[in-house]
C-alpha positions, 0 to 999 in steps of 0.5 A: 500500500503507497500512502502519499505523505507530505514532507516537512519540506512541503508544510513550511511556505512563507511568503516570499516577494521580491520588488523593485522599490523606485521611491527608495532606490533598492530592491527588496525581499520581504518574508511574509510582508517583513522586510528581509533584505535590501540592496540599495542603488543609484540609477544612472544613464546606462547603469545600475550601481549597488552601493550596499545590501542589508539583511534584517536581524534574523533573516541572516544565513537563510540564502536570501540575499542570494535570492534577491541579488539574483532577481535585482541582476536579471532586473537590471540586465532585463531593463537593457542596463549594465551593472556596476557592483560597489556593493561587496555583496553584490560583488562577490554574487557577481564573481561566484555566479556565470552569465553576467560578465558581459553585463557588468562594468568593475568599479575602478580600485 
């Protein structure tokens, strides 16, 4: 007899969305409407440029901010602009992660 169970895995489905906030110049992943993490921006002609990313106390180490950096890069190569990386974070995404490097114009230093 096959009896169809649900996993641990299946129970547990917060409330992940992922935007981009224009009026605060950041993207933002919010869990179950909570703000988790951010990563701020300047808009420029041609180029996004990332200045820093934060994660809310006790959404650290959970692979979010994977998460967000992922959608706020399509975003940005989606709107037809290059990428500047000042944030370390975003950064160090950049270099672990392939299919970007055409995108992206390295900060000087």
């Amino acid at each position: 007899m096959t009896e169809n169970m649900t996993s641990t895995e299946d129970q547990f489905s917060p409330d992940v969305s992922l935007a981009r906030n224009d009026a605060d110049h950041r993207y933002e992943l919010r869990v179950d409407g909570k703000l988790a993490v951010q990563t701020f921006f300047k808009d420029k002609p041609g180029h996004i440029d990332f200045s820093h990313t934060e994660t809310t106390e006790g959404f650290e180490g959970q692979g979010l901010g994977k998460v967000l950096a992922h959608f706020a890069l399509d975003d940005v190569v989606a709107t037809g602009k290059r990428i500047i990386p000042h944030c370390p974070f975003i950064a160090a995404y950049l270099r672990k992660h392939e299919g970007y490097e055409q995108f992206v114009d390295w900060p000087e230093g």
